[in-house]
C-alpha positions as CSV (number, residue, x, y, z in Angstrom):
1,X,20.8,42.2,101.4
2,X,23.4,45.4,101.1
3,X,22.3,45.1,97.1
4,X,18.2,44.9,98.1
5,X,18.6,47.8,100.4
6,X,20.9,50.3,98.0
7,X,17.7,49.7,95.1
8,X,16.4,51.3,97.9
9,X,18.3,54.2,98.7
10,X,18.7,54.9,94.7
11,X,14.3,55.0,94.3
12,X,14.1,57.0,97.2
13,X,16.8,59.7,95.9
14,X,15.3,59.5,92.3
15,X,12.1,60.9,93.7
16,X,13.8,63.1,96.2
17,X,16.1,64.3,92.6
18,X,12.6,64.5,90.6
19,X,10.5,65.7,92.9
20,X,8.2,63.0,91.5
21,X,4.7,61.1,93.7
22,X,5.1,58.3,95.8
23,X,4.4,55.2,93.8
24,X,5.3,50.9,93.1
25,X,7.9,50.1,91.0
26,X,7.5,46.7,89.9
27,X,9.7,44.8,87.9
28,X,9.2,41.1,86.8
29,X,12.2,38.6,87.3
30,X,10.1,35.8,86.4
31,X,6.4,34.8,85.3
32,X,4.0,31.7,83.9
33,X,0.7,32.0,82.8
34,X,-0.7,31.2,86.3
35,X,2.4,32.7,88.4
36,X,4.6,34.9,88.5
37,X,7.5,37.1,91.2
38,X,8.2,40.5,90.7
39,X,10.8,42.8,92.6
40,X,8.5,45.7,94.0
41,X,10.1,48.9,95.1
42,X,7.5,51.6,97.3
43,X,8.6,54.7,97.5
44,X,6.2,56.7,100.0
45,X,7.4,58.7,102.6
46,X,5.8,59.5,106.4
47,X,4.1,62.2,105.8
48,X,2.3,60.4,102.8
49,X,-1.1,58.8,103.2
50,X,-1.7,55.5,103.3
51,X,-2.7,53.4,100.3
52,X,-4.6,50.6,99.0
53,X,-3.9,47.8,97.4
54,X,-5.9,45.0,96.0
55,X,-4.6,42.1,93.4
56,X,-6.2,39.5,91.5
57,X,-4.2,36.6,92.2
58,X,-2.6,35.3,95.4
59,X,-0.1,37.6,97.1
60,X,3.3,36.5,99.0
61,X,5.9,38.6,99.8
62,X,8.9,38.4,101.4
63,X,9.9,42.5,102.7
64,X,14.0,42.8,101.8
65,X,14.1,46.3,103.0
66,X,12.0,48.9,105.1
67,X,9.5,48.9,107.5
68,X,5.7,49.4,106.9
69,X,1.9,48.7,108.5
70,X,-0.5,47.1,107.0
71,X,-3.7,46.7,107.7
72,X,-6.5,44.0,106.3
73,X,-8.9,41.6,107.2
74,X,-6.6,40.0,109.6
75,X,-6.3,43.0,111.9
76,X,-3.0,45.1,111.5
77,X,1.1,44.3,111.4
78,X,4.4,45.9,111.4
79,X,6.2,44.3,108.5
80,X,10.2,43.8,108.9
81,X,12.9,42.9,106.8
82,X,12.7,38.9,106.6
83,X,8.7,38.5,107.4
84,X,6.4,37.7,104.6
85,X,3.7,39.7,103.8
86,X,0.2,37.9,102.8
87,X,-3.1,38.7,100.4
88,X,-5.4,37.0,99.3
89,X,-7.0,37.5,95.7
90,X,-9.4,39.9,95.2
91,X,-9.3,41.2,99.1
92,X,-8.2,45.1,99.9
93,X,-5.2,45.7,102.3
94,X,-3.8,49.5,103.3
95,X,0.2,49.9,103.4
96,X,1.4,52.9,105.5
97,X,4.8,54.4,106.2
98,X,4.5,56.6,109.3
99,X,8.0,54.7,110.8
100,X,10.2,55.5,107.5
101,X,10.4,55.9,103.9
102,X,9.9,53.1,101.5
103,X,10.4,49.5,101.2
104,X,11.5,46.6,98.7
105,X,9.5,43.3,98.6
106,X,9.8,39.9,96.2
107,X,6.0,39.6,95.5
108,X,5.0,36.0,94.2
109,X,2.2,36.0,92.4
110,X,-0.8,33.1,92.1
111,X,-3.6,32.5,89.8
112,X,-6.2,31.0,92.3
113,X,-6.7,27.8,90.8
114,X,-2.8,27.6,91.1
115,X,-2.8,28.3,94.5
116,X,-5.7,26.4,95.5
117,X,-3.6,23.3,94.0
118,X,-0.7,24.2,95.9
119,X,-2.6,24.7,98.8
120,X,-4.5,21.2,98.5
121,X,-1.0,19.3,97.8
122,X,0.6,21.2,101.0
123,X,-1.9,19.5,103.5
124,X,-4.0,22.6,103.9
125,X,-7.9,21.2,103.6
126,X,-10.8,23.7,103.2
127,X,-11.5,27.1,101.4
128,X,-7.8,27.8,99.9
129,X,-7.3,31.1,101.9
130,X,-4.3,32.6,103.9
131,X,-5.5,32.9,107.7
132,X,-3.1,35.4,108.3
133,X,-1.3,38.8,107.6
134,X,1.8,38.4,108.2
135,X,4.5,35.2,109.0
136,X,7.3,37.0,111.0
137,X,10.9,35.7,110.7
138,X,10.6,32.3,111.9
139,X,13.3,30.6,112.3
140,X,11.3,27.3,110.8
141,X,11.5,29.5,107.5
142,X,15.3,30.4,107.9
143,X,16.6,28.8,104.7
144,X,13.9,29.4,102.4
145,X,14.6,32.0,103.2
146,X,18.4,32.4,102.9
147,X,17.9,30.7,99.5
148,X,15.0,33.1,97.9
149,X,17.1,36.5,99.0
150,X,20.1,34.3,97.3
151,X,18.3,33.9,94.2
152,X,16.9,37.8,94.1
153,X,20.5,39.1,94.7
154,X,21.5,37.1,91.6
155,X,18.2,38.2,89.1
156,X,20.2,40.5,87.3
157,X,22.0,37.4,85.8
158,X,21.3,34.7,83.9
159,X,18.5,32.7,86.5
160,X,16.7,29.7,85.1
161,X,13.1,30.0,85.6
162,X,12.8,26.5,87.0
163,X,14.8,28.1,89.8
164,X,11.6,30.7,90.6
165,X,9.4,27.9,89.7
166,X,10.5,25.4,92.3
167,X,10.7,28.5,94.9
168,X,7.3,29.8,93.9
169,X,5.9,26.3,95.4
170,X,7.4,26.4,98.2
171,X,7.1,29.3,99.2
172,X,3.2,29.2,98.5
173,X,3.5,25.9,100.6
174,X,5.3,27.4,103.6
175,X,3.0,29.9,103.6
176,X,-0.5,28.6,103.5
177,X,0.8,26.1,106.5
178,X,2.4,29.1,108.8
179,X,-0.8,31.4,108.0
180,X,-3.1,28.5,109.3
181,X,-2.1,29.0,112.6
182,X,-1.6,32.8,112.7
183,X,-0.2,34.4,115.9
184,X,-3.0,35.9,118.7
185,X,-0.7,38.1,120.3
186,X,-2.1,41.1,121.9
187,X,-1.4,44.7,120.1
188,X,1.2,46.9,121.7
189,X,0.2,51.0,122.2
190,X,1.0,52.8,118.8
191,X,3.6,54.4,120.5
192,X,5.6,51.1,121.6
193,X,5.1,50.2,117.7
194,X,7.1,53.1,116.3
195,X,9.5,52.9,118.9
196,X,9.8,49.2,117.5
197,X,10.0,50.5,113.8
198,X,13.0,53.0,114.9
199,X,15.3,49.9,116.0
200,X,14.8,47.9,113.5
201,X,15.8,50.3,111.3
202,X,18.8,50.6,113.6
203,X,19.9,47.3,113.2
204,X,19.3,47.3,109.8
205,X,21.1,49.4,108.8
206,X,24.2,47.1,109.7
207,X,23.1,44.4,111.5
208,X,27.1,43.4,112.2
209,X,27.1,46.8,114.4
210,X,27.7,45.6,118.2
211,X,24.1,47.7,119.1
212,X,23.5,47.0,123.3
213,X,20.0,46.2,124.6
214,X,20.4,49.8,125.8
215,X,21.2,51.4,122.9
216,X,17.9,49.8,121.2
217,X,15.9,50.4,123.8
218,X,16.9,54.1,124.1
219,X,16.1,54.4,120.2
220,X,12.6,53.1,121.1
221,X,12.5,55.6,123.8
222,X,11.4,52.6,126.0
223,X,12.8,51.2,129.2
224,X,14.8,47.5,128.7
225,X,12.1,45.4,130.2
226,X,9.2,46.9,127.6
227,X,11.2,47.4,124.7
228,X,12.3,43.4,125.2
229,X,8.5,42.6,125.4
230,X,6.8,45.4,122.7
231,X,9.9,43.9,120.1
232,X,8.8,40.4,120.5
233,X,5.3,41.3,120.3
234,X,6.0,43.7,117.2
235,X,8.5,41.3,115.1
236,X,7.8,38.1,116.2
237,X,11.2,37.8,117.9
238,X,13.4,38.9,120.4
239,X,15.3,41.7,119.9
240,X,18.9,38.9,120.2
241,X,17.0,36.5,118.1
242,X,16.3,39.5,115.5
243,X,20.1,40.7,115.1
244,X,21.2,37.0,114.7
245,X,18.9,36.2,112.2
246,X,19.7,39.4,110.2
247,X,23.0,38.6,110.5
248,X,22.9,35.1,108.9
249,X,20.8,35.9,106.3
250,X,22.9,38.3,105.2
251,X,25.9,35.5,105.7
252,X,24.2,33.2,103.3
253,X,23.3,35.9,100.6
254,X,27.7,36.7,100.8
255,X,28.2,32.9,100.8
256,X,25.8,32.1,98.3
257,X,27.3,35.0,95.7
258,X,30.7,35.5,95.8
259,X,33.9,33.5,96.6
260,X,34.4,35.2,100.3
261,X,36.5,32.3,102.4
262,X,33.8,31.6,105.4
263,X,36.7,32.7,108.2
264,X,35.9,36.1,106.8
265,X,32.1,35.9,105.8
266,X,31.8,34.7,110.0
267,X,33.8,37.9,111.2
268,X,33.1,41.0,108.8
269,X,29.3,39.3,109.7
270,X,29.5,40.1,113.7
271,X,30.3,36.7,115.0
272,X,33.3,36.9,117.0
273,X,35.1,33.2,115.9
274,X,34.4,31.1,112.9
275,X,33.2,28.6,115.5
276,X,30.4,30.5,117.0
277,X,29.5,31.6,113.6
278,X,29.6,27.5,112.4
279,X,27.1,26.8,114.7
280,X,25.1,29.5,114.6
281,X,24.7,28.6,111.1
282,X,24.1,25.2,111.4
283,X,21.4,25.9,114.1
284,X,19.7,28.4,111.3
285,X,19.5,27.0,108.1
286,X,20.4,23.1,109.0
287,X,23.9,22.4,107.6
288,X,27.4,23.9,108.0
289,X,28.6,27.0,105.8
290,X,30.6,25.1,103.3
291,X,27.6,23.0,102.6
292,X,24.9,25.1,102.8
293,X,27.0,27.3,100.2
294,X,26.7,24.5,97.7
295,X,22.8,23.9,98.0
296,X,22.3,27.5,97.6
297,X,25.0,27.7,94.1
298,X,23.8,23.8,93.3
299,X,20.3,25.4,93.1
300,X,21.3,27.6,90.4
């Protein structure tokens, strides 16, 4: 994640150097005639206006780094790093970033007749739409997602396409089931959501950092018991649940691409004992460190 977030850092100094617009930069990792998944790097700042976006084929994308609204025909969402962005083909969606500067995505890309087949074979009956904006960080999606930010650290190697092939259905899959039931939450005050935006920039930017509930709350400039409730609300999680699960994702990504022993991957990570941090991990992405290391390289 420390790899997807520098990309970052380096577009954002490039136009800062250059003095250059605000723009996409998309580059493809992998593509089909009726798919395809493309690292997408946005560059606009705050005091930029929002944009629009509209694409011709089905739209997934899991958000690496940053922190944006959007707004469609699904109402309006903060995305975070680890939720999952959704279009549909053909429909218009506007991306702001009034709570910080840019963002990096992995967007999968579907022809519709593609997608309408995976969404047939996933159990999803009907019109072959996604019912939904956004699919927070769900813990349901944990090692998917583990394994897809596993296989976009690696891209500038040697990654067989079968690899984005096989992840491209299920992440189309996951998706079309999670959006079917989307969440009905009621909308925090603007003012609660950039609050919300400021702390999860906080965390991360290091999610191993020991940050208090005080300390977050004081960078949303709300009190303990709002910021609990407006972060849930916001993300999709609590504000515990959020630091955990950015702290094992970024485990697996270290496990998953270099030979760190796991004694050190648990502590440089924030967990205290390799203990706690064995069954944290188990809990998250359904097997133990070791084993889960070897899924994610066996899947290479």
């Amino acid at each position: 994640m420390a790899k997807i977030a520098v990309s970052l850092d380096d577009a954002i100094d490039e136009r800062e150097r250059l003095g250059a617009p605000p723009g996409l930069r998309t580059r493809v990792l992998a593509e089909r005639a009726d798919w395809s998944v493309e690292d997408v790097i946005c560059t606009y700042r705050p005091s930029d206006a929002p944009f629009e976006e509209r694409h011709d084929r089905y739209r997934v994308a899991l958000v690496g780094a940053g922190v944006f609204r959007c707004r469609g025909a699904h109402g309006r969402e903060l995305l975070t790093p680890g939720s999952w962005l959704l279009g549909n083909a053909r429909d218009c969606f506007e991306c702001g970033h009034e709570h910080g500067q840019g963002d990096v995505c992995l967007a999968f890309g579907y022809a519709p007749e593609t997608f309408a087949r995976l969404v047939f074979d996933a159990g999803v009956r009907g019109k072959p739409r996604l019912g939904a904006l956004r699919v927070p960080p769900l813990a349901a999606l944990a090692p998917l997602v583990a394994e897809t930010c596993a296989a976009w650290a690696e891209a500038e190697g040697p990654l067989a396409e079968v690899r984005w092939d096989e992840l491209a259905v299920r992440v189309a899959a996951a998706a079309t089931q999670l959006a079917a039931n989307p969440s009905r939450a009621p909308r925090n005050p603007p003012n609660a959501e950039r609050g919300i935006a400021r702390a999860v920039r906080l965390i991360e930017r290091d999610p191993r950092a020991p940050l208090t509930l005080d300390e977050l709350a004081r960078e949303a400039s709300l009190s303990r018991y709002h910021f609990v409730r407006a972060f849930a609300r916001v993300t999709g999680l609590t504000p515990h649940r959020y630091v955990k699960r950015a702290r094992l994702r970024r485990a697996a990504v270290v496990l998953a691409t270099n030979g760190a022993r796991v004694i050190d991957v648990a502590l440089d990570s924030g967990f205290r004992d390799v203990s706690a941090f064995g069954h944290a991990y188990r809990a998250e992405f359904g097997a133990p460190p070791r084993e889960h290391r070897a899924r994610l390289r066996g899947a290479d």
